[in-house]
N, C-alpha and C positions, 0 to 999 in steps of 0.2 A: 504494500500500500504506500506508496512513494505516491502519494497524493497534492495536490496544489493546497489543502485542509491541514496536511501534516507540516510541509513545508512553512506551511505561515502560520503555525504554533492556534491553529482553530480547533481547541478542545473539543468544545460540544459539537459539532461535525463529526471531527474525527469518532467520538464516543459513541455518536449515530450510525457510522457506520461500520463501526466494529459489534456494536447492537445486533444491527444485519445481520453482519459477515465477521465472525470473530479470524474466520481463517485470511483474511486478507494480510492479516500483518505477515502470514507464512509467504506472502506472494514478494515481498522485495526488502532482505534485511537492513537495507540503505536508510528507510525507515527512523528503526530505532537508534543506527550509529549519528542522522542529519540532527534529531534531537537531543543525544549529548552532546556534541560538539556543538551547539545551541544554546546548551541550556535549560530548555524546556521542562523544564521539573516534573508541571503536572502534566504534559501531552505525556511524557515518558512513561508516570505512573500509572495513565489510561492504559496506557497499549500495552505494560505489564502486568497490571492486571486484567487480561485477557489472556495474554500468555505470558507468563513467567519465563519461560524459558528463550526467548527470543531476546532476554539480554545476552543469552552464553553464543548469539548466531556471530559470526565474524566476517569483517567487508572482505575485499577482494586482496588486501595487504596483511590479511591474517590479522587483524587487530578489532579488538572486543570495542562495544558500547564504551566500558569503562574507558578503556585506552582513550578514545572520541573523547569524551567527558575529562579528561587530565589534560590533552591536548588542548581542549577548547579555554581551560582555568577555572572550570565549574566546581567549584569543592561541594556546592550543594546536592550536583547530578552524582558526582563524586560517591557521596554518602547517601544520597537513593540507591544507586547500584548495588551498593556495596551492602548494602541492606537488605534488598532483593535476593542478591546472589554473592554470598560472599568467595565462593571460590572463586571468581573473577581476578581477585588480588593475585594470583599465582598463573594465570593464562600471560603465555609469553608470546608479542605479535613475529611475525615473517623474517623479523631480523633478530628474534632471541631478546626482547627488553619484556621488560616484566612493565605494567602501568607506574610502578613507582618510577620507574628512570623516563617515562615518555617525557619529551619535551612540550613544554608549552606555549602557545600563540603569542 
């Protein structure tokens, strides 16, 4: 769901149409990494709570939500993830860094 909705941080949209379609967030992991590297606190908590496990999905650079989220300077999205999913802290992206070493924006 790489939606114009997700994109421009439109909650109640988004929430509507996961309402719908819970499986759309399965349809483009782009999704949940565009809203940590964003920010987006509560779009993120929406779409996680549909699915849970679509924080652990990773982009095309091997690298998790959280990674997006440390990159981006979110310490909030940060400690949602991380709250979510705590194994996250130990998923290493494409070049071997763990989220603690990602560099940030």
């Amino acid at each position: 769901m790489s939606c114009d909705a997700a994109r421009n941080n439109r909650v109640e949209i988004v929430t509507q149409l996961l309402t719908m379609s819970p499986a759309l967030l399965l349809l483009d992991p782009k999704t949940i990494h565009n809203a940590a590297i964003k920010g987006y606190d509560e779009l993120l908590n929406v779409m996680l709570s549909y699915n849970p496990q679509s924080s652990l999905s990773e982009n095309v650079l091997s690298r998790t939500a959280l990674i997006a989220a440390v990159t981006g300077g979110h310490d909030s999205t940060v400690a949602l993830l991380l709250s979510k999913a705590p194994e996250l802290i130990h998923v290493v992206d494409s070049s071997g860094k763990l989220p603690c070493t990602a560099p940030k924006r």
